[in-house]
C-alpha positions as CSV (number, residue, x, y, z in Angstrom):
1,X,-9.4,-26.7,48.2
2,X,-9.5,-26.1,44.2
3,X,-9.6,-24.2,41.4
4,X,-11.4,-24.6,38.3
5,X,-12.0,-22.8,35.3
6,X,-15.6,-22.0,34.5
7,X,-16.4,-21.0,30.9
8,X,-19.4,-18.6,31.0
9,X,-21.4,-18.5,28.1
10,X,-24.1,-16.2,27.9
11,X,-25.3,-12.6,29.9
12,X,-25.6,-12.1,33.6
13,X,-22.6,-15.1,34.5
14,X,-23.2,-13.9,38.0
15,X,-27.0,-14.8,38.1
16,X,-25.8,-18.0,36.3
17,X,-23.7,-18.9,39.0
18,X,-25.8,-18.3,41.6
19,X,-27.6,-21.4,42.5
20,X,-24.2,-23.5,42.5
21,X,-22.6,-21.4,45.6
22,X,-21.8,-23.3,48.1
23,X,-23.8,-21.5,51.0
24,X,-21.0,-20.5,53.2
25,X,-23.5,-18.6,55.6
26,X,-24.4,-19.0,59.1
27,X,-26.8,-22.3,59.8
28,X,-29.8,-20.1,60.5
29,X,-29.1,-18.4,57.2
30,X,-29.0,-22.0,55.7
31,X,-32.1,-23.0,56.9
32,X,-34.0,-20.4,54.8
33,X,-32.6,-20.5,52.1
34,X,-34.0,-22.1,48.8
35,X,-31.1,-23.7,47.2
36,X,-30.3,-25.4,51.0
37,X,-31.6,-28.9,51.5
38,X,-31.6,-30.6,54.8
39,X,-28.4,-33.7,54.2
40,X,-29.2,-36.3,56.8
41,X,-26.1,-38.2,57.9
42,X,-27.3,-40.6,61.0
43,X,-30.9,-41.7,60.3
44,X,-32.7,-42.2,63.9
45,X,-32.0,-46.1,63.4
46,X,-28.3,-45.8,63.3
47,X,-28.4,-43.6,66.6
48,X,-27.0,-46.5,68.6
49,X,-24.5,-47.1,66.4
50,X,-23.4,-43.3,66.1
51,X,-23.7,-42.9,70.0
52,X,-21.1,-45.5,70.3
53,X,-18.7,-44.7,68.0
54,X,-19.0,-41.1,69.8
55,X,-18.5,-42.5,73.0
56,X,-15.2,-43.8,72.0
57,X,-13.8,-41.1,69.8
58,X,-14.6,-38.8,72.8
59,X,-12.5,-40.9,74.9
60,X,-9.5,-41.4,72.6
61,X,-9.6,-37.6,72.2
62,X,-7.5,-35.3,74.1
63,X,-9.5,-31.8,73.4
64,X,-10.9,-29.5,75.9
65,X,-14.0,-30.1,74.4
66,X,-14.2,-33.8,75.8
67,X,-15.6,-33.2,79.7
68,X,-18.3,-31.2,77.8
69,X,-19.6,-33.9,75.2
70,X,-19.2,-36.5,77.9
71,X,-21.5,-34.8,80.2
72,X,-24.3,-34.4,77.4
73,X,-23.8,-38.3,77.0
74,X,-24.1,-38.5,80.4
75,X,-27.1,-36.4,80.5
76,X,-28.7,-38.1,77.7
77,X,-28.8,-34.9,75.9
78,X,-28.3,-36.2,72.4
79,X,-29.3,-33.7,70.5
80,X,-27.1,-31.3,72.2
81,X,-24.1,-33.7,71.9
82,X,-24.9,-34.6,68.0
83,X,-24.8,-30.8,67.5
84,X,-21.5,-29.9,69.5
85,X,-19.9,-32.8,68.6
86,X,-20.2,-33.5,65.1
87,X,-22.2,-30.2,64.0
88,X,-25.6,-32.4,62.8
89,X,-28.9,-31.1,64.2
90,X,-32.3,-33.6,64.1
91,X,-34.1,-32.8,61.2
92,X,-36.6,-35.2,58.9
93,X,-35.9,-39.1,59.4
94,X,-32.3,-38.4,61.9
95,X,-29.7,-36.1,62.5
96,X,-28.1,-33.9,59.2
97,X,-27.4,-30.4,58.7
98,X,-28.1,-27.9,55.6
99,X,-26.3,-27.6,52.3
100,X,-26.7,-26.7,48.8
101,X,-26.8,-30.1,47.4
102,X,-25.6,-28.4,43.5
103,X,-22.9,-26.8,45.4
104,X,-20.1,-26.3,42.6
105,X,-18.1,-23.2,44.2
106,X,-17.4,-21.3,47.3
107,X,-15.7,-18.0,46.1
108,X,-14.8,-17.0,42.8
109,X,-13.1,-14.3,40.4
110,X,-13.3,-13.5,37.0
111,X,-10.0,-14.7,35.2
112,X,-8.1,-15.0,38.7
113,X,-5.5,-17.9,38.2
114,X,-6.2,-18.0,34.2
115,X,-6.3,-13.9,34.2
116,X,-5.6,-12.6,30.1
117,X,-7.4,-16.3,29.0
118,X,-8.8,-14.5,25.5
119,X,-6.8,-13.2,22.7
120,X,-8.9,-10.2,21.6
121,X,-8.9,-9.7,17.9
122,X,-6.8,-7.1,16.5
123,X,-8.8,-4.6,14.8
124,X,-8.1,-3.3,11.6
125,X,-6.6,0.3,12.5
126,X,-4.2,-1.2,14.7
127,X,-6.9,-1.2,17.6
128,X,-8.2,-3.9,20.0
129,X,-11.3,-5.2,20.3
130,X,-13.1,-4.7,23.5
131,X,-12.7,-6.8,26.2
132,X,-13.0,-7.0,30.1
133,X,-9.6,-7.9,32.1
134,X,-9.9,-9.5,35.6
135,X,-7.6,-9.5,38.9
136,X,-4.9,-11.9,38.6
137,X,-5.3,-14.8,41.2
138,X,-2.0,-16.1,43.4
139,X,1.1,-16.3,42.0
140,X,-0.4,-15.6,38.8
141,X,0.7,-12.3,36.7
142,X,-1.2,-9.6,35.1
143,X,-3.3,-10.5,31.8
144,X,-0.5,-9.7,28.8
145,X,-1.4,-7.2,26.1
146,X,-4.6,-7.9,23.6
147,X,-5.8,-10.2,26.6
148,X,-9.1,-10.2,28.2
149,X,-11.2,-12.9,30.5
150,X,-14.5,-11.4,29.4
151,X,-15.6,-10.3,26.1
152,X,-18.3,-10.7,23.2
153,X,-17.5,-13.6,20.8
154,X,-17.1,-11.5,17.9
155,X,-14.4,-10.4,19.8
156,X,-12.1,-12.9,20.6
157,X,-9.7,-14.5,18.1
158,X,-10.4,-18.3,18.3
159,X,-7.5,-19.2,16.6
160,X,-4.6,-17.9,19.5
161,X,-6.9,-18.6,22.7
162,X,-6.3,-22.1,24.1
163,X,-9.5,-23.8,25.1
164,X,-8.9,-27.3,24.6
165,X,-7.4,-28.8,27.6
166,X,-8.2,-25.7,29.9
167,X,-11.5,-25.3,30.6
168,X,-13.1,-27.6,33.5
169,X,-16.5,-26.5,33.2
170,X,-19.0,-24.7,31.0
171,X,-22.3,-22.8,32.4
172,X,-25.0,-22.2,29.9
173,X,-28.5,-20.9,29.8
174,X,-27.7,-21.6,33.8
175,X,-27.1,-25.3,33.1
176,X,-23.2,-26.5,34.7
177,X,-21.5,-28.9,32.5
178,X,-18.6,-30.5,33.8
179,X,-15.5,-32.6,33.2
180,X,-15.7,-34.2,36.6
181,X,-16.7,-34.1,39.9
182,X,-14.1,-31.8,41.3
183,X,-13.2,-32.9,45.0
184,X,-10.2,-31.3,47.3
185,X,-6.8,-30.7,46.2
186,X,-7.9,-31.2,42.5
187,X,-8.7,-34.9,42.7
188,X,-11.6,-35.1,40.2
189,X,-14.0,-38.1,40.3
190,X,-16.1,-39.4,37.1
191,X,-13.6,-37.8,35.1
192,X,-14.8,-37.4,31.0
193,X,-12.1,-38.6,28.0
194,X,-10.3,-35.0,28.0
195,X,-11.2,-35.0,24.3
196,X,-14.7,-35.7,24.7
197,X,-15.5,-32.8,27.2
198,X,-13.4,-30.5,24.9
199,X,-15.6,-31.3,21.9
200,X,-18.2,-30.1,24.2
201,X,-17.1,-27.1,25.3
202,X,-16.5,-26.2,21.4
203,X,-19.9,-27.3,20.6
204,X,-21.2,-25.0,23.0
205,X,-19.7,-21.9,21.6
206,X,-20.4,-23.2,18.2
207,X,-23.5,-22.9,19.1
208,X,-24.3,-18.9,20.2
209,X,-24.2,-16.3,18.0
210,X,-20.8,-13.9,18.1
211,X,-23.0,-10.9,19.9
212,X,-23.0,-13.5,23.0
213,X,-20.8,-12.6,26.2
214,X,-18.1,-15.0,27.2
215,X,-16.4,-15.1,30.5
216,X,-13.9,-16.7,32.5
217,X,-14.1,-17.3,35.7
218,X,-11.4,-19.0,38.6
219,X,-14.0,-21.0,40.9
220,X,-12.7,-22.0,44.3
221,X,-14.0,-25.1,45.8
């Protein structure tokens, strides 16, 4: 359960994106799709081992759902029990279930907790350059004036919008770059030097030309 900003460099974020959604989508759904790989967890050696262990959480538990698993035990009906109990269905080499194994993100907005994250340039009329303003996230207020969590480089005055520190990951050319591993409750594993992944993230937007789209985004994960 976390947030992350995601800087989006490039046209077509959403398509850029795409193959780093989690999959939250019925098991059937899973199956077919082509980002979803089959995650074994119990490898048919290890049965034993995992029938055991079942056997005695089952007893310590005190759910309704106990007479039930304790009957497929009975029965010997482990594949039913593996799938009731712990969710896992047999697939290639044991018992597993589907995911995206790139999974980065399981819903998403554009600007959302970091809403108004651009300063657009002020144009020389008085005027502001164009930008696109997204919906505030929770407890989080509306962008402020001259703000914007999409626009063209050329559009954006570098100088007044705080990147370093504040961006957790960059997607580019459909490649995810990251400062960590981002787990639940914003514990991050692998973590980079904050100063090292910043140079990166400047480096990146060094490198496009100022006609390129930049975007914002508040991933959930």
């Amino acid at each position: 359960m976390s947030h992350l900003s995601v800087l989006v460099i490039g046209g077509e974020p959403e398509k850029q994106r795409d193959p780093y959604w989690e999959l939250d989508l019925p098991d059937s759904e899973k199956r077919s799709d082509p980002r979803s790989e089959f995650v074994l967890e119990t490898d048919f050696a290890g049965l034993s081992e995992c029938l055991m262990d079942a056997t005695e959480r089952i007893i310590l538990n005190n759910s309704s759902n106990c007479e039930r698993w304790l009957r497929h035990l009975a029965n010997g009906d482990v594949e039913q029990l593996m799938t009731d109990w712990n969710g896992t269905e047999v697939g290639v080499g044991g018992y597993g279930y589907w995911a995206n194994p790139n999974a980065k993100w399981d819903w998403y907005s554009l600007g959302g907790r970091w809403t108004g994250f651009f300063r657009l340039k002020d144009g020389p009329d008085g005027t502001v350059a164009e930008g696109v303003t997204g919906r505030p996230g929770l407890m989080a207020e509306d962008a402020k004036p001259r703000h914007a969590d999409q626009a063209i480089k050329m559009n954006i005055d570098w100088g007044a919008t705080k990147i370093d520190g504040n961006v957790f990951a960059i997607l580019k050319a459909g490649v995810w770059y990251e400062k960590g591993s981002m787990g639940w409750w914003g514990c991050v594993a692998d973590e980079k030097e904050q100063g090292e992944h910043d140079s990166t993230v400047n480096e990146m937007l060094v490198s496009v030309g100022d006609d390129e789209l930049i975007s914002l985004h508040d991933c959930h994960i």
